[in-house]
C-alpha positions in Angstrom: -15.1 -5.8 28.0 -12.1 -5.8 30.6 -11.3 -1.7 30.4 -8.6 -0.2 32.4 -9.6 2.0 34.7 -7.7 4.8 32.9 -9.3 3.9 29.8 -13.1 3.6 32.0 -12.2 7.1 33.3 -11.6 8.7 29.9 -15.1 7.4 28.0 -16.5 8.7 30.8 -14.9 12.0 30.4 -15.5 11.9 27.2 -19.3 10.9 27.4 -20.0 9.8 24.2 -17.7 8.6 20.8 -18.9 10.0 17.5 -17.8 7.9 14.4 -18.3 8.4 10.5 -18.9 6.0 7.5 -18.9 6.3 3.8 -22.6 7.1 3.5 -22.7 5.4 -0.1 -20.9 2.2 -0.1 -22.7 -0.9 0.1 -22.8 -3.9 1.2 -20.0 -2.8 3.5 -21.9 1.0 4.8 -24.3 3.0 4.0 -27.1 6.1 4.9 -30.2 5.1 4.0 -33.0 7.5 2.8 -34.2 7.6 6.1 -30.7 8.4 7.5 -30.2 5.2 9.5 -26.6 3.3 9.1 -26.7 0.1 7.2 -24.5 -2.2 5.9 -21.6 -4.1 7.6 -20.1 -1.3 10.0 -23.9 -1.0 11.0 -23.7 -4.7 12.6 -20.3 -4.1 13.9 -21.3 -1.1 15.4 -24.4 -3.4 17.4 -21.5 -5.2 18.8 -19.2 -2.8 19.8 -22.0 -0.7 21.4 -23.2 -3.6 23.8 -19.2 -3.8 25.1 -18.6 0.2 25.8 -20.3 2.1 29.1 -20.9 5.1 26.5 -22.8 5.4 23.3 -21.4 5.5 19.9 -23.2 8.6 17.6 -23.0 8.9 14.2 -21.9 12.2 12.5 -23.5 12.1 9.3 -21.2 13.2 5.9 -22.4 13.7 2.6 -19.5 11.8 0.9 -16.4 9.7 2.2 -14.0 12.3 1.2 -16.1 14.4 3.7 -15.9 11.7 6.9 -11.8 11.8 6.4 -11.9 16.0 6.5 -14.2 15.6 9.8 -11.8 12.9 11.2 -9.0 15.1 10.3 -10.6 18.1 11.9 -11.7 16.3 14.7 -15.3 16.0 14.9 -15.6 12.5 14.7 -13.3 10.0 16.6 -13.8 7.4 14.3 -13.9 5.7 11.2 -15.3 2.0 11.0 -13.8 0.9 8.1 -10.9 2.3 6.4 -7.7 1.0 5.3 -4.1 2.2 6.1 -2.6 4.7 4.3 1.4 6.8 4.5 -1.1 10.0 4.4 -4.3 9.0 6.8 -1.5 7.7 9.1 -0.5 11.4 9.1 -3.8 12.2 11.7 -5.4 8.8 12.3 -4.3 5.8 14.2 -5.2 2.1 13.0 -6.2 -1.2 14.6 -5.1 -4.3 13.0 -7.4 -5.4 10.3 -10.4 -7.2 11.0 -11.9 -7.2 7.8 -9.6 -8.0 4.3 -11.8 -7.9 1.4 -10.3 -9.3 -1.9 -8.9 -6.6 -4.5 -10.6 -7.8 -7.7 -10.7 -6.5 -11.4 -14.2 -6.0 -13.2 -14.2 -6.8 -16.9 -16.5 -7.7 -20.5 -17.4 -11.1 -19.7 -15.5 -11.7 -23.1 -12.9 -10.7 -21.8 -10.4 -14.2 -20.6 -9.3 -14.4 -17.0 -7.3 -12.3 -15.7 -4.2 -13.9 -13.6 -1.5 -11.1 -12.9 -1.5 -7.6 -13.5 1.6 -7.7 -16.2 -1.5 -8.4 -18.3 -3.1 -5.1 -18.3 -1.1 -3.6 -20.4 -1.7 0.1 -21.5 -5.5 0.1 -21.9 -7.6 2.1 -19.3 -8.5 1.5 -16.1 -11.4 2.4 -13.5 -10.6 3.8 -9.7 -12.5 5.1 -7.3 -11.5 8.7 -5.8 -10.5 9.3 -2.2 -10.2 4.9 -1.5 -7.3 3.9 0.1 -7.1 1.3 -2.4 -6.6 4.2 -5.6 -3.5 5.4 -3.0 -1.9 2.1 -3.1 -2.1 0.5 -5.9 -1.0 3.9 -7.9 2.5 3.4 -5.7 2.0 -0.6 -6.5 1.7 -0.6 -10.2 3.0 3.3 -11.7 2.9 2.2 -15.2 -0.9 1.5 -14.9 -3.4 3.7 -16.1 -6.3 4.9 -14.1 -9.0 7.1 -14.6 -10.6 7.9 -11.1 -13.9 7.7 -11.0 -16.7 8.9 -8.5 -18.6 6.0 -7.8 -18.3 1.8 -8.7 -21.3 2.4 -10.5 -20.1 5.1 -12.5 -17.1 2.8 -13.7 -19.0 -0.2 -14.3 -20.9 1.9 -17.1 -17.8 3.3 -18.0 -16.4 -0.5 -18.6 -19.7 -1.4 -20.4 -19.6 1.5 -23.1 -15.9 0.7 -23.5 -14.6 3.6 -22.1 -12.6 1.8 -19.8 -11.0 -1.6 -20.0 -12.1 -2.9 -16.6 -12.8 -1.5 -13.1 -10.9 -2.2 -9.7 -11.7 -2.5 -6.6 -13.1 -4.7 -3.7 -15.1 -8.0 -4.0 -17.8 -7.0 -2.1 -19.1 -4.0 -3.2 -18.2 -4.5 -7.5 -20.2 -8.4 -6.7 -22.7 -6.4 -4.6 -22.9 -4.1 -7.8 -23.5 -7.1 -10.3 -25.7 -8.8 -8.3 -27.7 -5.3 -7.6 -28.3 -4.3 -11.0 -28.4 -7.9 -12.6 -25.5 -7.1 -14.7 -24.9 -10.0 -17.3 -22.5 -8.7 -19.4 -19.9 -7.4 -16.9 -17.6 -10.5 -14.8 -15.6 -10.5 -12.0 -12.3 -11.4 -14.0 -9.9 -12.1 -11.4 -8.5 -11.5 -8.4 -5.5 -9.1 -7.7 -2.4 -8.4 -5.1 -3.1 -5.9 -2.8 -6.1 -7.0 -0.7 -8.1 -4.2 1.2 -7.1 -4.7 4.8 -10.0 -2.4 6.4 -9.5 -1.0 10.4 -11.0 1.2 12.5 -9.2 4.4 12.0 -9.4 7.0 15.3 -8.2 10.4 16.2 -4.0 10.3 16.9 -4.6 12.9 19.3 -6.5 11.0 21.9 -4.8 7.5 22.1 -6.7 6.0 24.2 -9.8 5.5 21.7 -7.0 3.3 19.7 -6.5 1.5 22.6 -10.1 0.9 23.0 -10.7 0.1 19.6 -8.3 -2.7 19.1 -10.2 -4.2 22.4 -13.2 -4.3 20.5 -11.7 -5.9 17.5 -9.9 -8.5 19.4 -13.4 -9.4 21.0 -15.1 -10.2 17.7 -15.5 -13.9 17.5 -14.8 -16.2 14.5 -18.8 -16.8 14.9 -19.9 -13.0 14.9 -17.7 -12.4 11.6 -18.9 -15.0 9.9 -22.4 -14.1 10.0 -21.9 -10.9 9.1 -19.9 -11.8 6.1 -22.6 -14.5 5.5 -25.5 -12.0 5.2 -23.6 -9.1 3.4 -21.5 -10.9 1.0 -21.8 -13.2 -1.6 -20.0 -12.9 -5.0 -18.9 -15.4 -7.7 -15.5 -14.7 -8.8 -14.2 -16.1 -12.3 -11.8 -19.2 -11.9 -10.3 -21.6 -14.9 -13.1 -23.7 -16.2 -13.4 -27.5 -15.9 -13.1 -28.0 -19.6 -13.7 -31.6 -19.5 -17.1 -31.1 -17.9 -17.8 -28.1 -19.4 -17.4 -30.4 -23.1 -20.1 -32.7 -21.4 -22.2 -30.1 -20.2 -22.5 -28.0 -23.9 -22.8 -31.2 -26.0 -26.6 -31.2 -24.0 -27.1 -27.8 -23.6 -26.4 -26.8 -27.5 -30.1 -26.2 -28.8 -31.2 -24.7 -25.1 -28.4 -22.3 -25.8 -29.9 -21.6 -29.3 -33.8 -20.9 -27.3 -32.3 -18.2 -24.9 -29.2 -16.8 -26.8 -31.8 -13.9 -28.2 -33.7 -13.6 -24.5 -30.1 -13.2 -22.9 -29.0 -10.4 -25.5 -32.2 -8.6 -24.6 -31.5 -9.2 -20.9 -28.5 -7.7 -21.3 -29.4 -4.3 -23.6 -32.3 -4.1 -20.6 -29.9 -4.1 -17.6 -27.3 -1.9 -19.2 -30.1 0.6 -19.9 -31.2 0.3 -16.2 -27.7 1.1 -15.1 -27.7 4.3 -17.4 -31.0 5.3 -16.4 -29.9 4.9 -12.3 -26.5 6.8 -13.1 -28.6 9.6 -15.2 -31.2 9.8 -12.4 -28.9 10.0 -9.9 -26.7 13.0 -11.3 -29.7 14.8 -13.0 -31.6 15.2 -9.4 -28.9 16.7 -8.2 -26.9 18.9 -11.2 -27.6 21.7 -13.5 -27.6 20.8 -16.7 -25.8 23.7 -18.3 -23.0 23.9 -15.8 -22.8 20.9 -14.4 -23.1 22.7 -10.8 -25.4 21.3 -8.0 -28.7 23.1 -8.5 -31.4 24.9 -6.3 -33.3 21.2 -5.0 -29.4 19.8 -4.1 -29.3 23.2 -2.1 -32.7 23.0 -0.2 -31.1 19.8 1.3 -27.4 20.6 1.7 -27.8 24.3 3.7 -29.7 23.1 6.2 -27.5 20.3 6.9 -24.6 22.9 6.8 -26.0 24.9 9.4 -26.7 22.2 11.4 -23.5 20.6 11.4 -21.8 24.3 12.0 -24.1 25.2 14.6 -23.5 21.6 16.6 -19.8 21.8 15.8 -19.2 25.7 16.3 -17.2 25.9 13.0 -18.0 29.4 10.7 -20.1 28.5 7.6 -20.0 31.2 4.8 -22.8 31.4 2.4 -21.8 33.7 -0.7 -25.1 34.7 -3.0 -23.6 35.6 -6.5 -24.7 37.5 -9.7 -23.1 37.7 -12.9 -23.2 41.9 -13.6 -25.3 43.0 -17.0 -25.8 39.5 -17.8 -29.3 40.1 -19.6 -27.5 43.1 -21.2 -25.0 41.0 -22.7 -27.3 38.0 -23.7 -29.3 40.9 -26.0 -25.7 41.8 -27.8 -24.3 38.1 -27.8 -26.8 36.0 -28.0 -28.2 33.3 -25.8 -25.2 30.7 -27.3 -22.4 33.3 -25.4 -24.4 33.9 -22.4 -24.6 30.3 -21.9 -20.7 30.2 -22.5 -20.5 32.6 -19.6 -22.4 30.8 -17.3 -20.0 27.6 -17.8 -16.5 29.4 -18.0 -18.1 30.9 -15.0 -19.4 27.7 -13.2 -15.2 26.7 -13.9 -13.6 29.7 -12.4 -16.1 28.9 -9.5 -14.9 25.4 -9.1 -10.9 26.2 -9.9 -11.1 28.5 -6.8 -13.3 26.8 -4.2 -12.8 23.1 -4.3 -12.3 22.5 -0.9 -14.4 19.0 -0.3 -16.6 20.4 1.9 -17.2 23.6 -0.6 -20.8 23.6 -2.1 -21.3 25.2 -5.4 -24.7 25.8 -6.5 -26.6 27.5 -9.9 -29.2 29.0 -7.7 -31.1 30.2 -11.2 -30.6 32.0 -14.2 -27.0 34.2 -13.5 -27.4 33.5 -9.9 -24.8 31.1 -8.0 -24.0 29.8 -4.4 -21.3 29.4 -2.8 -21.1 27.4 0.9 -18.1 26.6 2.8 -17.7 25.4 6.1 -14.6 26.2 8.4 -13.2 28.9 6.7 -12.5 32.3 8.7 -14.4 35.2 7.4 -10.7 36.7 6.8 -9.4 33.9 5.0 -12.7 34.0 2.8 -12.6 38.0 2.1 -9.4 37.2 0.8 -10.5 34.4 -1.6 -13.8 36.3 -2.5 -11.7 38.7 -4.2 -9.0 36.4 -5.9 -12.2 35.2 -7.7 -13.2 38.5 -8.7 -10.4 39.7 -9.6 -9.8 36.8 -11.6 -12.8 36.7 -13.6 -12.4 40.1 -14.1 -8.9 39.6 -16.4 -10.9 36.7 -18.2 -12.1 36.6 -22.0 -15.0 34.7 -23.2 -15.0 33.9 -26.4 -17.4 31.8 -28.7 -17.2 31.3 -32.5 -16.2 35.3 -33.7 -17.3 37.1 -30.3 -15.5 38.0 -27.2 -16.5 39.7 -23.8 -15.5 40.1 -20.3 -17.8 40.7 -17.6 -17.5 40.6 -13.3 -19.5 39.5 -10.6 -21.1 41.0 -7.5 -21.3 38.8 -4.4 -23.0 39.1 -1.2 -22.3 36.8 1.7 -21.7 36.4 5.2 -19.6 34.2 7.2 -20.3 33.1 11.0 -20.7 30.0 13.8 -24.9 29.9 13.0 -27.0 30.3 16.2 -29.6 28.3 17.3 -33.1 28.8 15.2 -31.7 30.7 12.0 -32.7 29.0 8.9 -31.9 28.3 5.6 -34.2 31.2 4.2 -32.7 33.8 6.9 -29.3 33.4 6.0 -30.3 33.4 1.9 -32.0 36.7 2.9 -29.1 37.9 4.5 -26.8 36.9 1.6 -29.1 39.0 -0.7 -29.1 41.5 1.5 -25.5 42.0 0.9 -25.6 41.7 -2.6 -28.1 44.4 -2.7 -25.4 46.2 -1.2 -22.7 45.0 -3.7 -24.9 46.3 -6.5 -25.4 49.7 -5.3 -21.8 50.2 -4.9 -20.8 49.7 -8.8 -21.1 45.8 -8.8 -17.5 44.1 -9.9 -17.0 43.4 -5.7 -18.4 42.0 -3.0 -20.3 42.8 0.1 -20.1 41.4 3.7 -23.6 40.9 5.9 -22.1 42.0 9.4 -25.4 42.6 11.2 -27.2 39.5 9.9 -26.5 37.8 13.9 -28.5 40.8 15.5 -31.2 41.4 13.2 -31.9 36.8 13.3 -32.5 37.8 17.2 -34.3 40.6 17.1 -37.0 38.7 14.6 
């Protein structure tokens, strides 16, 4: 690839250009379990790799919500597939599209085509949170109702219970979805204005890497895109019948119809049951139960990756260990009914206060919580520490004919992590300091100051 020798000078400067995907969105990108990209971008990236003199690293992010923050913080340069928005245009720059992906609706097969979106009416509608797509098409269509969702497949249950009227999105990844999970009683029902017109998004700070990056599109060939699309996509889409042949065909295919009609009703009750089960599985290996919080398994994965990322990036990472005061003192008046009540109301106040995306909230066990957040000075977070207690101080729980208040002591500690701490060293720490919070009348919290000496002196 012809590069200017201002643009050759700068990658090598620069040495390397780290980029970030959604890591849960196939056909188009994904992480796989054993953290290699896959998908679309992932051939792309083959591609753009053999025409640059430095290699492209992936910064890994637990959710696309999380790859926008880290573009907008600027620790990756660049994002592989994302569409154009008035408030990404705020930090990112854009190359001209080189992948436009239809905007389709999801329906009940049952349900007739749909041609124009006057049709919709006032029933509800499926989104997915953080998409470009959810951005435009709520300043396209105000009078539409959506309900934003976290993931397609979250919606496409959503539209099967009846919960929603239909699900939009792109082509690709609701057909990928269908296809996937051999979903016969949910269609493709039509297609929709507003096509995703998908770019590679880079750092406005740095100009050149936009430069760059609309070389690289421009020397994608008609032949290259083609087989990508070929291997990743495929997807019927709903279009008006033939009805003449379709009168030919039925007048045979009556009494075969009559054979399978029970088969296909229990193909159907199956697959929906197989997309509950993968929904339930999914959110039930990583949530408590009670409070709907990540629990202590979701933890033992996400810390570590914290500390890495912090450590790697030199961004402070505050880990906040958290005990509800007298709890077992107040489950023996209440009852076991009103302590859980706390422990929810609790688990809300939690989430009301830190719900920053990169925040982690955890039910460590029992009355214990955790709280990790990553780029937040250990001022700023002394000063939202105590919001929160003070907070759920001046709360009231109340259940059936009883009502209590109780408080909180936190321990925690907030710093850039050195090289070699773990996961159990800074959870020590963190208890360490709620030891501390304890002995000083509990209701407050504690900060771990000497945690960074005593991790080098072990």
């Amino acid at each position: 690839m012809a590069l200017t020798d201002a643009q050759r000078h700068y990658l090598q400067t620069k040495q390397k250009l780290r980029y970030c995907i959604d890591p849960a969105w196939p056909p188009f990108e994904s992480i796989d379990a054993q953290g290699r990209h896959s998908g679309m971008s992932a051939d792309y990236v083959r591609f753009f790799q053999s025409q640059l003199p430095v290699p492209l690293e992936l910064l890994p992010t637990a959710s696309w919500p999380d790859s926008l923050l880290a573009a907008q913080q600027r620790r990756c340069d660049l994002l592989l597939l994302a569409m154009a928005t008035p408030s990404r245009s705020q930090f990112l720059n854009f190359t001209r599209p080189y992948l436009v992906i239809p905007s389709v609706i999801v329906t009940k097969t049952e349900h007739r085509r749909v041609k124009s979106v006057a049709e919709l009416g006032d029933a509800l509608y499926g989104i997915r949170r953080g998409f470009g797509f959810a951005e435009l098409y709520r300043q396209l269509h105000p009078t539409l109702k959506f309900v934003e969702v976290q993931s397609y497949e979250e919606g496409l249950l959503m539209v099967q219970s009846g919960q929603l009227a239909g699900m939009f999105g792109n082509m690709g990844s609701l057909g990928y979805l269908l296809q996937q999970y051999k979903i016969t009683n949910l269609k493709i029902a039509g297609r929709l204005p507003g096509d995703s017109e998908l770019s590679i998004a880079s750092r406005d700070d740095e100009p050149f890497i936009n430069k760059i990056s609309q070389l690289l599109i421009e020397r994608i060939g008609p032949a290259l895109q083609q087989q990508i699309n070929n291997q990743w996509l495929s997807v019927r889409m709903e279009t008006e019948p033939d009805y003449q042949l379709l009168a030919w065909v039925s007048l045979g295919a009556v009494s075969i119809l009559a054979v399978l009609s029970w088969a296909y009703l229990k193909v159907r009750r199956l697959n929906r049951q197989l997309l509950q089960a993968n929904v339930r599985l999914a959110q039930q290996s990583q949530r408590d139960s009670l409070t709907g919080l990540y629990n202590r398994k979701c933890l033992d994965d996400k810390l570590p990756a914290c500390l890495l990322l912090c450590q790697r990036e030199q961004l402070p990472l505050t880990l906040a260990l958290m005990d509800l005061d007298h709890f077992k003192q107040l489950n023996d008046v209440h009852g076991h009914l009103f302590g859980d009540e706390c422990l929810r109301q609790f688990a809300g106040t939690l989430q009301q206060h830190f719900q920053r995306p990169t925040d982690v909230l955890v039910r460590f066990g029992g009355e214990e919580f955790v709280m990790i957040s990553v780029g937040v000075a250990d001022q700023e977070m002394a000063q939202l520490l105590q919001r929160f207690i003070k907070d759920l101080a001046a709360q009231k729980v109340m259940l059936e004919q009883q009502q209590s208040h109780y408080t909180v002591s936190i321990g925690w500690l907030c710093q850039v992590p050195s090289s070699g701490q773990t996961a159990a060293q800074w959870l020590a720490a963190a208890d360490t300091a709620l030891y501390q919070a304890k002995a000083q009348g509990r209701n407050g919290a504690v900060q771990n100051r000497t945690f960074s000496l005593l991790a080098t002196n072990l």
